[in-house]
C-alpha positions in Angstrom: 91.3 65.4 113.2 92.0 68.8 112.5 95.2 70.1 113.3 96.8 73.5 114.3 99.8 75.1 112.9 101.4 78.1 112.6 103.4 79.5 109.7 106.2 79.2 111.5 105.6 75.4 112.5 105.1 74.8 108.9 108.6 75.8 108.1 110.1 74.3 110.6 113.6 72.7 110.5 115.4 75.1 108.3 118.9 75.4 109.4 119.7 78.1 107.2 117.2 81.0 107.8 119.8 83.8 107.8 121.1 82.8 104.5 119.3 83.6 100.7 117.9 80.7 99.8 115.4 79.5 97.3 111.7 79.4 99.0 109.1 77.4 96.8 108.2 77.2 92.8 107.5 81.1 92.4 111.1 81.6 93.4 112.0 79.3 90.4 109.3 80.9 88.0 110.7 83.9 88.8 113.9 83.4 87.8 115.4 85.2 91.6 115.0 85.0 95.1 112.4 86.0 97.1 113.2 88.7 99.6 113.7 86.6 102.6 114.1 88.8 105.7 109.8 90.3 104.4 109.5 86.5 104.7 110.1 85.4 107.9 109.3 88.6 108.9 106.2 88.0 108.8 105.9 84.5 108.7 105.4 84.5 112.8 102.5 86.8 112.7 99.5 84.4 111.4 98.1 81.4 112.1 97.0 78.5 109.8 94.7 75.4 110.7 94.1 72.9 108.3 90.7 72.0 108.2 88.1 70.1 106.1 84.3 71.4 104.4 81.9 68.9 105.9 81.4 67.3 102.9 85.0 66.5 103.1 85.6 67.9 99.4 86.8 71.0 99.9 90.7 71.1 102.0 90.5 74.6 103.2 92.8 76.5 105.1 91.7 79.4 108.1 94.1 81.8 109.0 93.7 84.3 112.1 95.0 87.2 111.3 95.3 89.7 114.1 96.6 92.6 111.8 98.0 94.1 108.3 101.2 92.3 109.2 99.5 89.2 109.6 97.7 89.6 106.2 100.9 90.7 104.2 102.4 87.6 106.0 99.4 85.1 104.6 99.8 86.9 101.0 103.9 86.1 101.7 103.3 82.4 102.3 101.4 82.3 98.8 103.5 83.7 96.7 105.9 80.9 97.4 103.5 78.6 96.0 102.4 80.3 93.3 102.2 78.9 89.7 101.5 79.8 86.4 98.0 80.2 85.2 96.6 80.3 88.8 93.5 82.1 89.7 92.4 83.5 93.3 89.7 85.1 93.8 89.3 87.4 97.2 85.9 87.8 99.0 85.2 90.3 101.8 83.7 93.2 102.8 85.4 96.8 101.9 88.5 96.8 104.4 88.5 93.5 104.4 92.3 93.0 103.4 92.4 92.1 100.0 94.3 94.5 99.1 96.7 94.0 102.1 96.7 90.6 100.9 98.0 91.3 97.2 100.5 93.8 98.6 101.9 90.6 100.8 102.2 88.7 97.4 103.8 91.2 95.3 106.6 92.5 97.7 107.1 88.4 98.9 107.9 88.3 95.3 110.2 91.8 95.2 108.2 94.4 94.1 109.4 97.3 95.5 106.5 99.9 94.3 103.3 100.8 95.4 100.1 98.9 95.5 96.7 99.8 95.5 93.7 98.3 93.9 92.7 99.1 90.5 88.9 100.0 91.4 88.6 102.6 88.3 91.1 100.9 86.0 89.8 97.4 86.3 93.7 95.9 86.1 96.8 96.5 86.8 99.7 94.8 85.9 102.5 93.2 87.3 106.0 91.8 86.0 108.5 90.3 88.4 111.1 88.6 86.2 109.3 86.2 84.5 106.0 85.9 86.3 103.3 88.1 85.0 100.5 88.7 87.7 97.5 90.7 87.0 95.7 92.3 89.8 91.9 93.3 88.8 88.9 95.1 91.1 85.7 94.8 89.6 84.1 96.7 92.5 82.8 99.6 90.3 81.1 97.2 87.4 77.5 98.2 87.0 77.1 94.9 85.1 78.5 91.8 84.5 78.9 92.6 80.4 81.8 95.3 81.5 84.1 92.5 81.9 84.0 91.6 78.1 83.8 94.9 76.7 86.9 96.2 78.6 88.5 92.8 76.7 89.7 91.3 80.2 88.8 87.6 79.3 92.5 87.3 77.3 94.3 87.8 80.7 92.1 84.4 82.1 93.9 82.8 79.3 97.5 83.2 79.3 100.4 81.8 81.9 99.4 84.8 84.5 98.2 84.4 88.1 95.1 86.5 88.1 94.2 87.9 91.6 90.5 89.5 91.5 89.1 91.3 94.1 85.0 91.6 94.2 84.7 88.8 91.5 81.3 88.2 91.7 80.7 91.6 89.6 81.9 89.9 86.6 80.0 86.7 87.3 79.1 84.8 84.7 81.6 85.8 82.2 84.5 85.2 84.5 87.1 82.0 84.8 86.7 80.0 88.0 89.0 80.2 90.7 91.9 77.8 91.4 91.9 79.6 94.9 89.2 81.5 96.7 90.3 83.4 99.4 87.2 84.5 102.3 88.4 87.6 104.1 85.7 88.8 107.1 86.1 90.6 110.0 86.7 88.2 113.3 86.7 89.5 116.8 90.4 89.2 117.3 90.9 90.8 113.9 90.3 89.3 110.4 89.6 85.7 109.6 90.8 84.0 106.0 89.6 81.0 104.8 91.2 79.8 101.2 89.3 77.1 99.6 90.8 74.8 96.7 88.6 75.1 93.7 90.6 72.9 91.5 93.5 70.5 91.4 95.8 73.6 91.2 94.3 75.0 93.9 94.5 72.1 95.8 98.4 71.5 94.9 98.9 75.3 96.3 97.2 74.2 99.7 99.3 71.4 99.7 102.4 73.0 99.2 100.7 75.3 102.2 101.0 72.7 104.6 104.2 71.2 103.5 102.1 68.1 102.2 104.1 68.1 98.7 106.8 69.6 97.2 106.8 72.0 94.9 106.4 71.3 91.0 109.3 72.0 88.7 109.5 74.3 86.6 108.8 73.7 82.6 111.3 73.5 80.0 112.0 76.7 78.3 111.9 76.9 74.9 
């Protein structure tokens, strides 16, 4: 049976939301706190249903997202579940969100700068303590073999999360996603759907819906 809940429900019985706290395993990657006044900000603003594919292989979660702050309140709730090596890729029409979306993810985590999609530069960059997160639009490849002559595979590799917006330019040559986030316009605004792709995807959307707890940390060497 599926079930509604909003962000809000989902973090419910916290005693202690006007104090610094930690809030999920990217706040312990990180090595700090996530900024949480943005947090809860926005927390209120979307709406999360867990729901099943029909072939019942696929947990997905669909989020209603009435406007920008709804979608930098989804990309909030993500980076606290974040982890290392984790790839998402976003699908959606231009203006989707998907930008919106990574700009929710990199000031949940405390980047303070702007953000805008790297549609002629292919990547750009992102360090936030110890978490490196690349953030690539491949919107402007002309053919898939531009993704190994611009030397990007190395990035797919490493610890990184990898957010990629119009992956399917890059298609084959490209890692498959952990996460893959559906962005489409809906009549009350935008619709997500994020779909586990793997078993890291699918601890993320379990840590989404409060279904686990979050992993710890590995040693440091």
């Amino acid at each position: 049976m599926q079930s509604g809940l909003s962000l809000a429900q989902i973090d419910a019985g916290n005693g202690a939301r006007g104090k610094p706290q930690r809030l999920g395993f990217a706040a312990e990657f990180c090595g700090q706190r996530l900024d949480v006044h943005f947090y809860f900000h926005f927390i209120l603003a979307a709406m999360i249903d867990f729901i099943h594919s029909p072939d019942d292989n696929e947990p997905a979660l669909n989020a209603q997202l009435a406007d920008e702050a709804a979608t930098l309140a989804l990309g909030a709730k993500l980076a606290a579940v974040l982890e290392p090596t984790l790839k998402i890729w976003l699908s959606g029409d231009l203006g989707s969100g998907k930008t919106t979306l990574t700009r929710g993810v990199l000031r949940a985590l405390g980047h303070q700068g702007p953000v805008k999609s790297p549609t002629y530069s292919l990547i750009e960059p992102y360090v936030v303590s110890r978490l490196h997160l690349y953030h690539f639009d491949f919107y402007r490849m002309n053919f898939p073999e531009e993704f190994l002559d611009a030397g990007l595979e190395e990035y797919f590799s490493g610890t990184g999360v990898c957010i990629v917006e119009w992956p399917q330019q890059a298609a084959p040559y490209l890692a498959a996603p952990d996460l893959l986030v559906a962005l489409a316009a809906h009549e009350d605004g935008r619709q997500a759907r994020i779909t586990a792709k793997t078993e890291t995807g699918q601890r993320c959307i379990d840590r989404l819906t409060g279904n686990t707890t979050p992993p710890q940390t590995a040693p440091q060497a």
